[in-house]
N, CA, C and O of each residue as an XYZ file, in Angstrom:
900
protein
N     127.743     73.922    106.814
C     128.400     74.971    106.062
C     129.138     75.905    107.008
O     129.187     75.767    108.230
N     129.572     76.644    106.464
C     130.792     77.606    107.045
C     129.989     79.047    107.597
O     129.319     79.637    106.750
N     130.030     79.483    108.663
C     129.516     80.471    109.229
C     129.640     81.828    107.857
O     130.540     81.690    107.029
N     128.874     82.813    107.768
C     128.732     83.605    107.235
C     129.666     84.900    108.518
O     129.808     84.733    109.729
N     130.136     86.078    107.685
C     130.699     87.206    108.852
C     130.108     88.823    108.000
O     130.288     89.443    106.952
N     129.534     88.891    108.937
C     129.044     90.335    109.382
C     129.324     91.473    109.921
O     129.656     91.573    111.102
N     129.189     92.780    108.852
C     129.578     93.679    109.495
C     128.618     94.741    109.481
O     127.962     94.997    108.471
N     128.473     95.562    110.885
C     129.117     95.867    111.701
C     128.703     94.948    112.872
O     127.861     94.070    112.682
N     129.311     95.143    114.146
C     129.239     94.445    115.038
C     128.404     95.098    116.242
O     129.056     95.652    117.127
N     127.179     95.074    116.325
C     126.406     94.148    116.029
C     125.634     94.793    114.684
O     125.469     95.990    114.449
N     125.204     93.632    113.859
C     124.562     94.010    112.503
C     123.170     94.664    112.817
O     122.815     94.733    113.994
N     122.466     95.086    111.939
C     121.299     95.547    111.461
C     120.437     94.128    112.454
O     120.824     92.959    112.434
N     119.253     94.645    113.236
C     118.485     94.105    113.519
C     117.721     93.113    112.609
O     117.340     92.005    112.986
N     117.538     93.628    111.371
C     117.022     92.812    110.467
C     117.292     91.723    109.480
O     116.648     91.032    108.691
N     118.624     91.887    109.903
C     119.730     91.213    109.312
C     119.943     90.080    109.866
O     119.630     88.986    109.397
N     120.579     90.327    111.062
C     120.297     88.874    112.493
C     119.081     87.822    112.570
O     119.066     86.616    112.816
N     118.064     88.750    112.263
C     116.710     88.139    112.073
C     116.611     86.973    111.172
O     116.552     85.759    111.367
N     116.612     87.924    109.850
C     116.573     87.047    108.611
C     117.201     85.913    108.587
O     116.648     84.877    108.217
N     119.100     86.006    109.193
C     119.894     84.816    109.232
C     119.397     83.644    110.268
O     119.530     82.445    110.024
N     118.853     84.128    111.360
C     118.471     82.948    112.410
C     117.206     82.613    112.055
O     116.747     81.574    112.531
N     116.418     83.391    111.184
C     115.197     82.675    110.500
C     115.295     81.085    109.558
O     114.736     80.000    109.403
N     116.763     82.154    108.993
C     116.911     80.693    108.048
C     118.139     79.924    108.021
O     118.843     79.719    107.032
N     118.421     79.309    109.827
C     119.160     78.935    110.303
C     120.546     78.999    109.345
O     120.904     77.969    108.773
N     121.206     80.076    109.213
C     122.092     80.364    108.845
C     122.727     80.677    109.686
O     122.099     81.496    110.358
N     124.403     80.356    110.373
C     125.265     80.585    111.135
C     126.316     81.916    110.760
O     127.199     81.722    109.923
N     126.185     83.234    111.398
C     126.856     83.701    111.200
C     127.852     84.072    112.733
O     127.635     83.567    113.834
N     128.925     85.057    112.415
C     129.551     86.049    113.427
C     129.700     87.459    112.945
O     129.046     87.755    111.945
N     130.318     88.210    113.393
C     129.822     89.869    113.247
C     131.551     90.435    113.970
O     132.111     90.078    115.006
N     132.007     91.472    112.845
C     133.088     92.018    114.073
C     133.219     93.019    113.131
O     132.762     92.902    111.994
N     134.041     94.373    113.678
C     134.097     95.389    112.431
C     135.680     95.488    112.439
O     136.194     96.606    112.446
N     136.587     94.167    112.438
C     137.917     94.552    112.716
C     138.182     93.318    111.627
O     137.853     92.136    111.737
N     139.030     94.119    110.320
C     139.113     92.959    109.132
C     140.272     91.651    109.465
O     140.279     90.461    109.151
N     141.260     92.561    110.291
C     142.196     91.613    110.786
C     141.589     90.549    111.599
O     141.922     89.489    111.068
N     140.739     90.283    112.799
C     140.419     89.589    113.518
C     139.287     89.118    112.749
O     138.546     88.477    113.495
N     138.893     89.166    111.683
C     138.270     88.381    110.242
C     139.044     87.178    110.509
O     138.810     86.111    111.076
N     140.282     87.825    109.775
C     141.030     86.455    108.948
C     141.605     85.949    109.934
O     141.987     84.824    109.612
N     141.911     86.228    111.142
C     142.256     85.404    111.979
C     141.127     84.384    112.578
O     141.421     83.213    112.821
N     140.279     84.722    112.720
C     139.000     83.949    113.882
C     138.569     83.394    112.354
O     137.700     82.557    112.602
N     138.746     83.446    110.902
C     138.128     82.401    109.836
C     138.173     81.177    110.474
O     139.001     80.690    111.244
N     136.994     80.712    109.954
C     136.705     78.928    110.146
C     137.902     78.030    109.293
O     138.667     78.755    108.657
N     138.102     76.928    109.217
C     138.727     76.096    108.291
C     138.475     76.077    106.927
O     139.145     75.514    106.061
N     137.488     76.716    106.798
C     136.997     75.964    105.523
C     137.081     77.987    104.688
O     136.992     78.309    103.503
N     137.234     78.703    105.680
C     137.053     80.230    105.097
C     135.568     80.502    105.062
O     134.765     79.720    104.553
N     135.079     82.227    105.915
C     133.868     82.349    105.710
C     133.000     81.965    104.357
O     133.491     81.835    103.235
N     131.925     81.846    104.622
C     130.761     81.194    103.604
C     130.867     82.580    101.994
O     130.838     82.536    100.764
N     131.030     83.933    103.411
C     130.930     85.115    102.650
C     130.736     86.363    103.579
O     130.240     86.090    104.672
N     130.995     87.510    103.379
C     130.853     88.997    104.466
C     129.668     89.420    103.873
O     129.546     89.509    102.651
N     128.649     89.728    104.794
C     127.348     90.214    104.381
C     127.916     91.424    105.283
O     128.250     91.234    106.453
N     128.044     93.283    104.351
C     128.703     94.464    104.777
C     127.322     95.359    104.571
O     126.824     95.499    103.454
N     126.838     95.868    105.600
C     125.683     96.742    105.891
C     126.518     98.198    105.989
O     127.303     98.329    106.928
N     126.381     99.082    105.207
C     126.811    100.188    104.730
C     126.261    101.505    105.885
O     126.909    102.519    106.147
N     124.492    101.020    106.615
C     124.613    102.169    107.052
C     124.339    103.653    106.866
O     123.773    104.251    105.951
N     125.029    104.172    108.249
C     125.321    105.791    108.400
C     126.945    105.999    108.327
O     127.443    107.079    108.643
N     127.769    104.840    107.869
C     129.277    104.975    107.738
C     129.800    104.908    106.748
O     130.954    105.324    106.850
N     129.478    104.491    105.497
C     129.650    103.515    104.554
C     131.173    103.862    104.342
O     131.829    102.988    103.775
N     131.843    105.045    104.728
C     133.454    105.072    104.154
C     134.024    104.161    105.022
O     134.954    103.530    104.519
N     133.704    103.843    106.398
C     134.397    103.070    107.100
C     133.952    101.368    106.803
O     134.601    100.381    107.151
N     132.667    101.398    106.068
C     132.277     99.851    105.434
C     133.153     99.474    104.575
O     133.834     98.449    104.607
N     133.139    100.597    103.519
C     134.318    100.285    102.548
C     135.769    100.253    102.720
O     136.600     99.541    102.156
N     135.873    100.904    103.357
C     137.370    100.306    104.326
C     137.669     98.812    104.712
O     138.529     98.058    104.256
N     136.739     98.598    105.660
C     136.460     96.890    106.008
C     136.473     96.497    105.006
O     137.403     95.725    104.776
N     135.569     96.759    103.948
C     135.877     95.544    102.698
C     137.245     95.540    102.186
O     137.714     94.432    101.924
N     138.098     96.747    101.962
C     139.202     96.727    101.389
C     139.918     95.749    102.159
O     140.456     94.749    101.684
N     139.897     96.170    103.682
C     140.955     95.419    104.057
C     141.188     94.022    104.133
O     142.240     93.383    104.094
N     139.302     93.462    104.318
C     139.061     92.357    104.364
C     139.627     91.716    103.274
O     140.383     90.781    103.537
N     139.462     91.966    102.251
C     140.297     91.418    100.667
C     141.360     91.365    100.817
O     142.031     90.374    100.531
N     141.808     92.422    101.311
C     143.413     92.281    101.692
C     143.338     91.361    102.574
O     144.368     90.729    102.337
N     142.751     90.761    103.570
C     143.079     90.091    104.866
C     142.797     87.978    104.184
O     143.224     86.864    104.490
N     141.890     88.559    103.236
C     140.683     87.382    102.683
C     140.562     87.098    101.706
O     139.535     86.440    101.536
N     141.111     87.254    100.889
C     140.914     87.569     99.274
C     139.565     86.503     98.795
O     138.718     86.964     98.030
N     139.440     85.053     99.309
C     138.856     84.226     98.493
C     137.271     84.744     99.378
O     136.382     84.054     98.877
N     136.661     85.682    100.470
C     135.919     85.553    100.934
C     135.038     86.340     99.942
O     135.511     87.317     99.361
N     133.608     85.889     99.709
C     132.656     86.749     98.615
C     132.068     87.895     99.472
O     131.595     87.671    100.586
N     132.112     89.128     98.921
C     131.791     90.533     99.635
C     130.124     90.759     99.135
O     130.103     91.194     97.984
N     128.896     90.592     99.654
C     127.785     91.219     99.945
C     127.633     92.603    100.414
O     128.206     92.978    101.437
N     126.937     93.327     99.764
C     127.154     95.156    100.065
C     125.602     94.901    100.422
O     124.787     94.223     99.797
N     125.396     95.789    101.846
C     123.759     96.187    101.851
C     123.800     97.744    101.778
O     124.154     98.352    102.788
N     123.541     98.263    100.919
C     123.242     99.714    100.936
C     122.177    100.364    100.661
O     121.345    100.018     99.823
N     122.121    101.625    101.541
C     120.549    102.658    100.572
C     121.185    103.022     99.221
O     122.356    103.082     98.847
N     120.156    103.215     98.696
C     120.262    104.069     97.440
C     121.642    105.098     97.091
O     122.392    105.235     96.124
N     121.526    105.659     98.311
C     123.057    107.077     98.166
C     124.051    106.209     98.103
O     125.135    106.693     97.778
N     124.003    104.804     98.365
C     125.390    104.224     98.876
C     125.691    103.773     97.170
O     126.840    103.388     96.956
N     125.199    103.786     96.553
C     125.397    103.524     95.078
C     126.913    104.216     94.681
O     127.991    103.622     94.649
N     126.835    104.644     94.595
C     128.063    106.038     94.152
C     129.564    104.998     94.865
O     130.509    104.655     94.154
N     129.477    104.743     96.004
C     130.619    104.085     96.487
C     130.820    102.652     95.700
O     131.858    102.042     95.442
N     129.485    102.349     95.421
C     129.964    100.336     94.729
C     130.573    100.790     93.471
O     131.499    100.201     92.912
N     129.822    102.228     92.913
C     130.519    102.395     91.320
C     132.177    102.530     91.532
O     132.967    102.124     90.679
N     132.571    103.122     92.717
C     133.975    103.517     92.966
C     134.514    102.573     93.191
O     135.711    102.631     92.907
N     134.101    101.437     93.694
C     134.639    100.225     94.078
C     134.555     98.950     93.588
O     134.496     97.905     94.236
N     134.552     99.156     91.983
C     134.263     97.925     91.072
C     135.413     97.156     91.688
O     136.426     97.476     92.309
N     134.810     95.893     91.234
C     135.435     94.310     91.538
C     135.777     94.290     93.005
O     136.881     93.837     93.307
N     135.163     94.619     93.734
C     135.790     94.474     95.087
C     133.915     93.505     95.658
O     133.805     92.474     96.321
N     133.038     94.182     95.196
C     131.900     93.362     95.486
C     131.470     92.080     94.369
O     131.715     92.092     93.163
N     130.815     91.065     95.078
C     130.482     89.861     94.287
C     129.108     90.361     94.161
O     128.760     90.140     93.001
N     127.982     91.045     94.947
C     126.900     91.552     94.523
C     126.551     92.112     95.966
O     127.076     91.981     97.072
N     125.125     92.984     95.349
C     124.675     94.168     96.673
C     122.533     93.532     96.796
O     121.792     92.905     96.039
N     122.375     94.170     98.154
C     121.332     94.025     98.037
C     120.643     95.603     98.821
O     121.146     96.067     99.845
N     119.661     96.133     98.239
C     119.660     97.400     99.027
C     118.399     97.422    100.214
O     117.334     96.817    100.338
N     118.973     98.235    100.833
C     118.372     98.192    102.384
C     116.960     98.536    102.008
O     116.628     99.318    101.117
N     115.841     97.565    103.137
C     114.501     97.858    102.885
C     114.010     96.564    101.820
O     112.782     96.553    101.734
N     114.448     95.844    101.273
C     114.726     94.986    100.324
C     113.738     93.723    101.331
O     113.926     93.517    102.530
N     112.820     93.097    100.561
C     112.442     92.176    101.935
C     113.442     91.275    102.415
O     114.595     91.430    102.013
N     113.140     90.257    103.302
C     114.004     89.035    103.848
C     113.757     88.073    103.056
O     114.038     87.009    103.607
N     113.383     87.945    102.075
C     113.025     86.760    101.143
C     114.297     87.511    100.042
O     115.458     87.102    100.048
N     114.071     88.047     99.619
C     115.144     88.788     98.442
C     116.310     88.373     98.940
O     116.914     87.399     98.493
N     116.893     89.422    100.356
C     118.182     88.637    100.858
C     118.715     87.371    100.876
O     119.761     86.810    100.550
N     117.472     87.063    101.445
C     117.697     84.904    101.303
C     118.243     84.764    100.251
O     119.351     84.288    100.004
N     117.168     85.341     99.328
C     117.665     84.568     97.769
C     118.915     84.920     97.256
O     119.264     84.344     96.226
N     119.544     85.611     97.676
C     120.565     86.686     97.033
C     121.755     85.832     97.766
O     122.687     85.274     97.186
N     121.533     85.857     99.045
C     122.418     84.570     99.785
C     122.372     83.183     99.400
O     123.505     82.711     99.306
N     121.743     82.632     99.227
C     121.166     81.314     98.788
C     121.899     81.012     97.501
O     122.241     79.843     97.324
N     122.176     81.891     96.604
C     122.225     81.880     95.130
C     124.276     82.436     94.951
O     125.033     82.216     94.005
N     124.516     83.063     96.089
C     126.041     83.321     95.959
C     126.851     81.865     96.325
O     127.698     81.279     95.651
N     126.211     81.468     97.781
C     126.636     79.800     98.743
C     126.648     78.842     97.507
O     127.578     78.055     97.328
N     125.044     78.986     96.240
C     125.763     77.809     95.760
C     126.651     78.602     94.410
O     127.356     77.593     94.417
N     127.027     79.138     93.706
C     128.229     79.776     93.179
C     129.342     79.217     93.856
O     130.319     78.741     93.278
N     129.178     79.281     95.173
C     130.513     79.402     95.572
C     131.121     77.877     96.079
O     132.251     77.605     96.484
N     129.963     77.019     95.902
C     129.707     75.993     96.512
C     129.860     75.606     97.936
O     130.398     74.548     98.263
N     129.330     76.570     98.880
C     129.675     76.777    100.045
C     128.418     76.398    100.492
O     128.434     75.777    101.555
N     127.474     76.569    100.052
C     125.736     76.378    100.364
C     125.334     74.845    100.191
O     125.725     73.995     99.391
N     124.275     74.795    101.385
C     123.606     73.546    101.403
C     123.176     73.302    100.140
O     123.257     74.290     99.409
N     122.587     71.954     99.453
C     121.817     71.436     98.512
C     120.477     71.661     98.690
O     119.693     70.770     98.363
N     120.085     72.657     99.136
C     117.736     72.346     99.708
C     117.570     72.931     97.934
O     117.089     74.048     97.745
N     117.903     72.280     97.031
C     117.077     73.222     96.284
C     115.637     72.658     95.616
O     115.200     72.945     94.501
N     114.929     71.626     96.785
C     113.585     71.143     96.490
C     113.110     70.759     98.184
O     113.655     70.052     99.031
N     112.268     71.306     98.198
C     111.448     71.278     99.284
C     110.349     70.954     98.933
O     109.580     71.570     98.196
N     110.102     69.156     99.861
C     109.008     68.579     99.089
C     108.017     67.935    101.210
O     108.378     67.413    102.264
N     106.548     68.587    100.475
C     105.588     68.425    102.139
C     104.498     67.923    101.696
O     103.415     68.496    101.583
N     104.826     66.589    101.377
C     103.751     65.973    101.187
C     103.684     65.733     99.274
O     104.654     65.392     98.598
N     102.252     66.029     98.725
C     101.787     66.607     97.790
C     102.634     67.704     97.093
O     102.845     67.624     95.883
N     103.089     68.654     97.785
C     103.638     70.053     97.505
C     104.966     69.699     97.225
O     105.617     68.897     97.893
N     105.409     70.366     96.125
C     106.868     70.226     95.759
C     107.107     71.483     95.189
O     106.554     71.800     94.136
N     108.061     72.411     95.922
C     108.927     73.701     95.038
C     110.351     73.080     94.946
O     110.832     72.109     95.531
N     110.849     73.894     94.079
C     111.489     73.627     93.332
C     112.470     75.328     93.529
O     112.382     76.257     92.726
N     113.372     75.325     94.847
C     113.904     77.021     94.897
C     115.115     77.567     94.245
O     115.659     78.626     94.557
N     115.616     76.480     92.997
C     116.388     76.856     92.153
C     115.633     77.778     90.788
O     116.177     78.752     90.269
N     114.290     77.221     90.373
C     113.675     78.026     89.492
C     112.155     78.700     89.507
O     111.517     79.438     88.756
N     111.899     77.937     90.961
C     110.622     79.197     91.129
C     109.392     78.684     91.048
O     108.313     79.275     91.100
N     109.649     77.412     90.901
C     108.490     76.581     90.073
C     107.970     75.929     91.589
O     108.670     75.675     92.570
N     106.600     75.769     91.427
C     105.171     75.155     92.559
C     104.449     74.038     91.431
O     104.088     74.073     90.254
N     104.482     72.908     92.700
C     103.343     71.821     91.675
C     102.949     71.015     93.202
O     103.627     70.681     94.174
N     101.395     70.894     92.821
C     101.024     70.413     93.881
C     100.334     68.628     93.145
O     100.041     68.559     91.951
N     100.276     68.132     93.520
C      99.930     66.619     93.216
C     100.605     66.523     91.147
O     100.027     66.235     90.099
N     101.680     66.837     91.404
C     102.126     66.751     89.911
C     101.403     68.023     89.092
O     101.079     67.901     87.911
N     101.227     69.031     89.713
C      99.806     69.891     89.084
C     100.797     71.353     89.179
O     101.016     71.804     90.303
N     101.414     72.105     87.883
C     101.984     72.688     88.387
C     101.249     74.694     88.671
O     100.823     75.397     87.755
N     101.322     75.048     89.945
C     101.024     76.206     90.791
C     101.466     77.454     89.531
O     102.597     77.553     89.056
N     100.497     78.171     89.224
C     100.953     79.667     89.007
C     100.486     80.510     89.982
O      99.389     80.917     90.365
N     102.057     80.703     90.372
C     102.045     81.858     91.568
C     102.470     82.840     91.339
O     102.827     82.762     90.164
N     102.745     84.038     91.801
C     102.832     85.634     91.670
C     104.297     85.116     92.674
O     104.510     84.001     93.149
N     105.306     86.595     92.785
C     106.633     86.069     93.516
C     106.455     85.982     94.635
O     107.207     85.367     95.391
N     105.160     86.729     95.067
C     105.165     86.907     96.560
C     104.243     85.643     97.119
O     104.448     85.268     98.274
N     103.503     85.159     96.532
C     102.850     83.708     96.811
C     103.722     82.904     96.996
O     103.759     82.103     97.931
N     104.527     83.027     96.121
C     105.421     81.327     95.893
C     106.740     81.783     97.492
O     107.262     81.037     98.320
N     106.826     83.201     97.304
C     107.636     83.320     98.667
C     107.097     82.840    100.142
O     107.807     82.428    101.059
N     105.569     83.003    100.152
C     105.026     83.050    100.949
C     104.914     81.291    101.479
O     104.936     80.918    102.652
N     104.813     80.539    100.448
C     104.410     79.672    100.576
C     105.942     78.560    100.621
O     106.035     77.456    101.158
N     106.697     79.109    100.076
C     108.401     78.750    100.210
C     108.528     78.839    101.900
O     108.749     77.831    102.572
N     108.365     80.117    102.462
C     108.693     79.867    103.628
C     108.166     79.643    104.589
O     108.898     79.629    105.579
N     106.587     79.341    104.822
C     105.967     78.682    105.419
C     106.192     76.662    105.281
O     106.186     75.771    106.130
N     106.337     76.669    104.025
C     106.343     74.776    103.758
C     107.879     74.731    104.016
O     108.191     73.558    103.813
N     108.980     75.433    104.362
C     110.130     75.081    104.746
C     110.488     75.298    106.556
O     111.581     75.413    107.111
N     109.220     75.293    107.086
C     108.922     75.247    108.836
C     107.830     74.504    109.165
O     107.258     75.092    110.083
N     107.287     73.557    108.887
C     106.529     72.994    108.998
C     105.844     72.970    110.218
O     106.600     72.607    111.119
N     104.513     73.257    110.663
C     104.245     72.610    112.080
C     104.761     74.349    113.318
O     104.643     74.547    114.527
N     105.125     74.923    112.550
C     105.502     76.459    113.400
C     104.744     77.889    112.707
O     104.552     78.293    111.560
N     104.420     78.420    114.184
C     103.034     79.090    113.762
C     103.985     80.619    113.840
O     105.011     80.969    114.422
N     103.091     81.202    112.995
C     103.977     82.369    112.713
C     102.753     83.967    112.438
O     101.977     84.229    111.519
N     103.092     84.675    113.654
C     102.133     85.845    113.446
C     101.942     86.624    112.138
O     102.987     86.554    111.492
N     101.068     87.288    111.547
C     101.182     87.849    110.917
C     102.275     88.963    110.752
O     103.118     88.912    109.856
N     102.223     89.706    111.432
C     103.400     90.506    111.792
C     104.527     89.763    111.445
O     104.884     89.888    110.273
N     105.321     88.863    112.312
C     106.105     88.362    111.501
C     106.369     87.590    109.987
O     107.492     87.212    109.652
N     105.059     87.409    109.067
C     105.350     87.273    108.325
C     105.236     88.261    107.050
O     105.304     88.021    105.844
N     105.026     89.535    107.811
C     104.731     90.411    106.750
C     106.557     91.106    106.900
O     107.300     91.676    106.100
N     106.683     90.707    108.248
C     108.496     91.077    108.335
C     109.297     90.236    107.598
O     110.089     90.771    106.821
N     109.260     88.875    107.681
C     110.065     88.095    106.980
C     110.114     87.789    105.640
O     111.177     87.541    105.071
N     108.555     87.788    104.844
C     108.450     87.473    103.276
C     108.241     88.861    102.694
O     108.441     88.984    101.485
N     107.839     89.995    103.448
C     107.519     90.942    102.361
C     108.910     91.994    102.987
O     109.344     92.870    102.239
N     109.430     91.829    104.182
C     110.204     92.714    104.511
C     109.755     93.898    106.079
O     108.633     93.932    106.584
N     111.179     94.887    106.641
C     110.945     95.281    107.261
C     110.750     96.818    107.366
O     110.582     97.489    108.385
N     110.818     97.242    105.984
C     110.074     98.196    105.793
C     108.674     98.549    104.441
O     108.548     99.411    103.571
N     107.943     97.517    104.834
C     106.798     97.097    104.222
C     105.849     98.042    105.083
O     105.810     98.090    106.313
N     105.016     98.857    104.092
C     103.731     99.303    104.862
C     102.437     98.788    104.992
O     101.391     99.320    105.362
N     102.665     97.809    104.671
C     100.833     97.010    104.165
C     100.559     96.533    105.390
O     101.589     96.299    106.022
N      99.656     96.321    105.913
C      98.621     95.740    107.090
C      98.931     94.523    107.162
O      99.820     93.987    106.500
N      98.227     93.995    107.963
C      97.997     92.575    108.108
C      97.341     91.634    107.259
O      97.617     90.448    107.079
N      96.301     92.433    106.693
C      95.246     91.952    105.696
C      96.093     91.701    104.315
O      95.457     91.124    103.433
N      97.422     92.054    104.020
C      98.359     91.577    103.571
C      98.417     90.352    103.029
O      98.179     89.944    101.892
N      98.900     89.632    104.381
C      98.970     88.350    104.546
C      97.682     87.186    103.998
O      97.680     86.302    103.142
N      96.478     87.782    105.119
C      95.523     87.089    104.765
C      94.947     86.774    103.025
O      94.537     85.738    102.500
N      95.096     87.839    102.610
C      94.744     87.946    100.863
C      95.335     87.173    100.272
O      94.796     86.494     99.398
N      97.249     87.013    100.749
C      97.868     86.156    100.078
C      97.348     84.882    100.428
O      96.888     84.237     99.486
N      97.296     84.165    101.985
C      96.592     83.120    102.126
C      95.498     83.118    101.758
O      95.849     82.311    100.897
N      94.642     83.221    101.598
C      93.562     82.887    100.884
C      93.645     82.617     99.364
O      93.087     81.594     98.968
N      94.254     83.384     98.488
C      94.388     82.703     96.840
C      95.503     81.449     96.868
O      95.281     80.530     96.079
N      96.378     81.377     97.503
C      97.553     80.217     97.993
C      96.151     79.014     98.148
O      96.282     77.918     97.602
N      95.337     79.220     98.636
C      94.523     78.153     99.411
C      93.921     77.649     97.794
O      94.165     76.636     97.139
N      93.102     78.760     97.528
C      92.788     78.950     96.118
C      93.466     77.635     95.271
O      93.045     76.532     94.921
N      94.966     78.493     95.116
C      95.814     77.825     94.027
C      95.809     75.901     94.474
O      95.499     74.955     93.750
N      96.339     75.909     96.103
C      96.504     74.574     95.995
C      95.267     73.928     95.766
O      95.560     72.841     95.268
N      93.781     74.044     95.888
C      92.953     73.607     95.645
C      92.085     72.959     96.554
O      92.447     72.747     97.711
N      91.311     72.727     96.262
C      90.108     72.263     98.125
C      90.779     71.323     98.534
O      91.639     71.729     99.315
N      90.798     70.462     98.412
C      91.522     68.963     98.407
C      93.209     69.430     99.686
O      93.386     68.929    100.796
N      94.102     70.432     99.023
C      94.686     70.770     99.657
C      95.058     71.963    100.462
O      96.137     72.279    100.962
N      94.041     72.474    100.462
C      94.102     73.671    101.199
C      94.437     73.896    103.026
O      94.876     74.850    103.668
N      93.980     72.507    103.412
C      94.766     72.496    104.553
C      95.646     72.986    105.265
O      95.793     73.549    106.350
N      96.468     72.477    103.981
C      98.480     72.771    104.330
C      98.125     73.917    104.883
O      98.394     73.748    106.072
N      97.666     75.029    104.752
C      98.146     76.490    105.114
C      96.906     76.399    106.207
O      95.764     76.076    105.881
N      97.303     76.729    107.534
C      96.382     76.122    108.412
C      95.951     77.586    109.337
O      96.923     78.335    109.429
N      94.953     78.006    109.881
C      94.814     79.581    110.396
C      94.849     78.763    111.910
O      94.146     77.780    112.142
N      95.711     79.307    112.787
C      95.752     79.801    114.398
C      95.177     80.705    114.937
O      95.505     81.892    114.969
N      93.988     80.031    115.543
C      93.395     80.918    115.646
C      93.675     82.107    116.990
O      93.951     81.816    118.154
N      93.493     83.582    116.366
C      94.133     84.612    117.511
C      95.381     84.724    117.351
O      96.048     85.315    118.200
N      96.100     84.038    115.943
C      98.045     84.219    116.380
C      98.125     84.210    115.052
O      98.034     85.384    114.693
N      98.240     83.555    114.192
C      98.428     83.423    112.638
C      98.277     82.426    111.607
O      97.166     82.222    111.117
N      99.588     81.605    111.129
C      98.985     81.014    110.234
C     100.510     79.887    110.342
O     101.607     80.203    110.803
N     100.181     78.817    109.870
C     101.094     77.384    109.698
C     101.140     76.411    109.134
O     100.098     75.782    109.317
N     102.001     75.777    108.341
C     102.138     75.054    107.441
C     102.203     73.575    108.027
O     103.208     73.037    108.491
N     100.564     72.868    107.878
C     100.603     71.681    108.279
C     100.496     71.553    110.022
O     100.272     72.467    110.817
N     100.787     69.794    110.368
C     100.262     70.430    111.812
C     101.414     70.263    112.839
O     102.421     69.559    112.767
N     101.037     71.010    113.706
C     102.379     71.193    114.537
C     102.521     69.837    115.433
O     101.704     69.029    115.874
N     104.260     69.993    115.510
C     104.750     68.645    114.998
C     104.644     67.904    116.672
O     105.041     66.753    116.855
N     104.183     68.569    117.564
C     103.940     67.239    118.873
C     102.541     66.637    118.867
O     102.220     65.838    119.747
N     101.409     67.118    117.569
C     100.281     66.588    117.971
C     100.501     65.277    116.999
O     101.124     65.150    115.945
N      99.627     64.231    117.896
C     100.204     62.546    117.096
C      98.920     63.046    115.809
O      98.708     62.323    114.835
């Protein structure tokens, strides 16, 4: 797929994160002209525009970018105050996501414009074994058996069974599925793993595997035979 473009240059720490989490290719520049010039062949995927402590100069970039881009889809990340500017600026955004928002939300919010736009990969079934989601409607079934999960289970368990074999601290996963301005502990995590274990059932409880002293991983990591 076609690199995603980001603004400002360099983006939100959490932003970078999220995208190289979920090997998504982006670039970053705050100059709309050297947008449309440095576009790929195919035209960015879409502008993911982080609003910030500037947002008049964000909304600028977007203007011009339209002007520079017209077919590129505009993503707004804003706080709350930044509201007032998207109302001023109907039809110029394809949709917003607001800051503080976890990295699973974003995903989805990205995930769900790419295929609109048909710019996005096809993953919309991620199948490990037994386990099959289904990330067009939300749906978990484990041996044909289908999972009732809460959003944050099925997130949890979405992005652990889509890394298979990679161990991931708590910390980082209370950054990546619940977000980076989440206040909950660590014990967070564990609660969710443990009813996940629950849900898939003794038989498969495996899959979600504890490291011990580091965190937690989906299945086993992939150099042991």
């Amino acid at each position: 797929m076609e690199p995603l473009l980001c603004y400002p240059d360099p983006p939100p720490t959490w932003i970078s994160q999220t995208l190289a989490a979920e090997d998504l290719p982006w670039r970053s520049t705050v100059d709309p002209a050297e947008a449309a010039n440095t576009a790929p062949p195919g035209g960015w995927a879409m502008a993911l525009v982080a609003f910030g402590r500037d947002p008049t100069a964000a909304l600028a970039f977007c203007r011009a970018l339209k002007e520079e881009s017209a077919d590129t889809p505009l993503v707004a990340i804003v706080a709350s105050w930044h509201l007032d500017y998207l109302e001023k600026s109907s039809g110029i955004f394809d949709d917003f996501c607001l800051e503080g928002a976890s990295s699973s939300e974003l995903v989805a919010r990205i995930r769900l414009r790419l295929k609109q736009s048909g710019a996005g990969e096809s993953h919309t079934i991620i199948q490990q074994g037994a386990l099959l989601l289904n990330l067009d409607t939300y749906q978990a079934a484990i041996d044909g058996r289908p999972l009732d999960l809460t959003y944050m289970e099925y997130e949890l368990l979405r992005f652990l069974a889509a890394r298979p074999g990679k161990v991931f601290t708590r910390e980082a996963l209370l950054n990546q599925v619940w977000g980076y301005d989440y206040y909950g502990g660590a014990r967070t995590v564990d609660v969710h793993v443990r009813r996940l274990r629950a849900k898939l059932g003794e038989e498969h409880a495996h899959l979600i595997q504890t490291v011990r002293s580091v965190g937690y991983r989906f299945g086993q990591s992939r150099w042991l035979s």
